[in-house]
N, C-alpha and C positions, 0 to 999 in steps of 0.2 A: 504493500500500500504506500507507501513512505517512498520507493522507488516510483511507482506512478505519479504521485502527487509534486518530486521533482523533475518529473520528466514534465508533467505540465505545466509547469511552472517557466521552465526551458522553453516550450514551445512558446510562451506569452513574450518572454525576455525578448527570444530572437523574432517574433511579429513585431514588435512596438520596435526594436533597431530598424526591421526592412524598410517601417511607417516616416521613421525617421529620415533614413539616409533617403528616402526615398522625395521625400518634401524638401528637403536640403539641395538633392538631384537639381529639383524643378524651381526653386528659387535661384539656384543659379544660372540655371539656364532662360530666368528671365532677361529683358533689355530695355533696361527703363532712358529717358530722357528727364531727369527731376522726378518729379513724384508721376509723370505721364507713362503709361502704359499702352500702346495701342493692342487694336483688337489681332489678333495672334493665331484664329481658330482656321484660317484658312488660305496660309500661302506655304512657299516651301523654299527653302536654301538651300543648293548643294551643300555636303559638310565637304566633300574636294575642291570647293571653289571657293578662290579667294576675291571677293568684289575688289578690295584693293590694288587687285593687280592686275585691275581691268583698266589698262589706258584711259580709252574715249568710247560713249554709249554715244548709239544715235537712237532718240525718243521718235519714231515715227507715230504721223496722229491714226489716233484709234480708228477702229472703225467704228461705225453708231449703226447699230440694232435699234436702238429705243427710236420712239416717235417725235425726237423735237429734234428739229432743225440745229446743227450749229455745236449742240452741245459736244460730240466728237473734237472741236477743235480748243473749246473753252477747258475743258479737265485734260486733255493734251498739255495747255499754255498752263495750266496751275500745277499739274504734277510734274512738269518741265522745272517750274519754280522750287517745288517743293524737294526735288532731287538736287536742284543748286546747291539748298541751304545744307544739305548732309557732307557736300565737298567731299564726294568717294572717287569720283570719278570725272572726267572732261566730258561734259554734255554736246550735242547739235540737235536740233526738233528737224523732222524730215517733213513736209506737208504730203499729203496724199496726192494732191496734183503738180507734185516738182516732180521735173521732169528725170530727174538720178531715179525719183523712185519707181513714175509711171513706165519708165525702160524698162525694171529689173520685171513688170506683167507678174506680180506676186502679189496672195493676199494673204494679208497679216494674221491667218486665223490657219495657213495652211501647215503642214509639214513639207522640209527641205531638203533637198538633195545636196549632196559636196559639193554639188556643181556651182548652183543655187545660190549658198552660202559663202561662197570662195566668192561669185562675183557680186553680191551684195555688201562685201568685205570691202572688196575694190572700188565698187561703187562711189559708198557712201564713206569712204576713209575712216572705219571705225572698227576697234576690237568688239565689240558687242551693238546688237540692236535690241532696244522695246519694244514691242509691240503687240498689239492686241483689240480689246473692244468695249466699246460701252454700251454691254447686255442689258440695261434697262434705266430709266430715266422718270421720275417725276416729278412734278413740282409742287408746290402749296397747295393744297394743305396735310398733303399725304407725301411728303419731302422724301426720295429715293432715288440712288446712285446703286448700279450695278456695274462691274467690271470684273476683266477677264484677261488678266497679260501675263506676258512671260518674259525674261532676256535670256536669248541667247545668245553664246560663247562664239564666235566667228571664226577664232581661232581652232577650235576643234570641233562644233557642231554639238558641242555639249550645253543643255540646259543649266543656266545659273540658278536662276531663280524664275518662281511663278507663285499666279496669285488669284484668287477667284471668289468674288465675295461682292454682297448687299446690303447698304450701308441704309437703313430704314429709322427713320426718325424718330416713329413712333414708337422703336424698343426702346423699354427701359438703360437697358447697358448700352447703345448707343448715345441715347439722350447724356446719361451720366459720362459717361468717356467726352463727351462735346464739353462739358462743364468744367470737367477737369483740362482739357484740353486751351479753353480760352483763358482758367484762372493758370496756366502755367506760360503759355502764349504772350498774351496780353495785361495790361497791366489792370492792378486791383480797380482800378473806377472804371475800365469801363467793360472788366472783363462781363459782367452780368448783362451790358446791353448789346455786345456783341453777340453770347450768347442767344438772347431773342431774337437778335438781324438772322442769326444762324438757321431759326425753324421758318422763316418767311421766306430769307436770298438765298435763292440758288446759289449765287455764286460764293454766298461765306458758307453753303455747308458742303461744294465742291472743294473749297479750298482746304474744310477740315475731312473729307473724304483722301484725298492726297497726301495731307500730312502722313494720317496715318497709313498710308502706301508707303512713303517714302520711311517712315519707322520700322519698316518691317526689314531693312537690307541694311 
């Protein structure tokens, strides 16, 4: 009895280490900016790939799925921006009707050949391109950003990173990450009126749509 009673006793010891090292694991493997956290549940990093030792990205603009006009080229211009401010890498934005890109007759949503990717290299003078789409779009009063990109590698055709996600107003943990997001952003007076520009303008909750893009690499 006494042998059973340490043996389960053992078993308790080493569950509550696994629980441990196990939370520890996963606190480290967070990535905060200040006390900001962005949403985390839906992109992916190579762990072989190192961003910083990716020269120059070229941001080609997205494609646009959703139903409004224009907004393809507006979260292009901001997550353009929003990738400046991380300073990983040397940027260019490719417009969908320049003419480098309308040559390469590629759509940014397809899979590549060596061929493909060697002359999109040459192309556009860049170790890695963005690219990808904005799957879904709405505006006030139901405020919703869908997107769908990837960068690849040019240099060996290997996926960097990717990223696939719906940024909806109306959740609770979006709302809340917005709030934390303008009180770490913007300053104490006006971070609360920002906040409410946020659930009206399209364009401040694109802008906090892309932050949190550009937090994720």
């Amino acid at each position: 009895m006494c042998n059973s009673k340490r043996l389960l006793k053992f078993r308790r010891y080493r569950r509550a280490c696994f629980v441990l090292l196990f939370a520890v694991a996963l606190v480290s493997g967070c990535r905060t900016q200040g006390f900001f956290t962005p949403a985390a549940n839906y992109y992916y990093v190579n762990p072989n790939a190192d961003l910083r030792m990716v020269g120059r990205v070229a941001v080609v603009e997205l494609n646009n799925d959703s139903s409004r006009p224009r907004v393809s080229s507006d979260i292009t211009e901001e997550l353009f921006k929003a990738l400046q401010k991380k300073q990983i890498f040397g940027l260019s934005i490719v417009r969908q009707d320049d003419p480098s890109w309308r040559s390469l007759q590629l759509d940014a949503d397809s899979t590549y050949t060596d061929e493909q990717i060697s002359s999109i290299r040459e192309t556009l003078k860049c170790d890695a391109v963005l690219i990808g789409s904005v799957t879904e779009f709405r505006a006030y009063p139901h405020m919703a950003v869908g997107l769908r990109l990837r960068l690849l590698d040019l240099r060996n055709g290997r996926l960097i990173w990717a990223l696939e996600q719906i940024w909806d107003i109306s959740d609770r943990p979006t709302e809340a990450r917005i709030k934390r997001y303008y009180k770490s952003e913007k300053s104490s007076d006006s971070a609360a009126s920002q906040q409410r520009l946020a659930a009206l303008s399209p364009l401040e909750f694109i802008r906090f749509v892309c932050f949190e893009v550009a937090e994720t690499m």
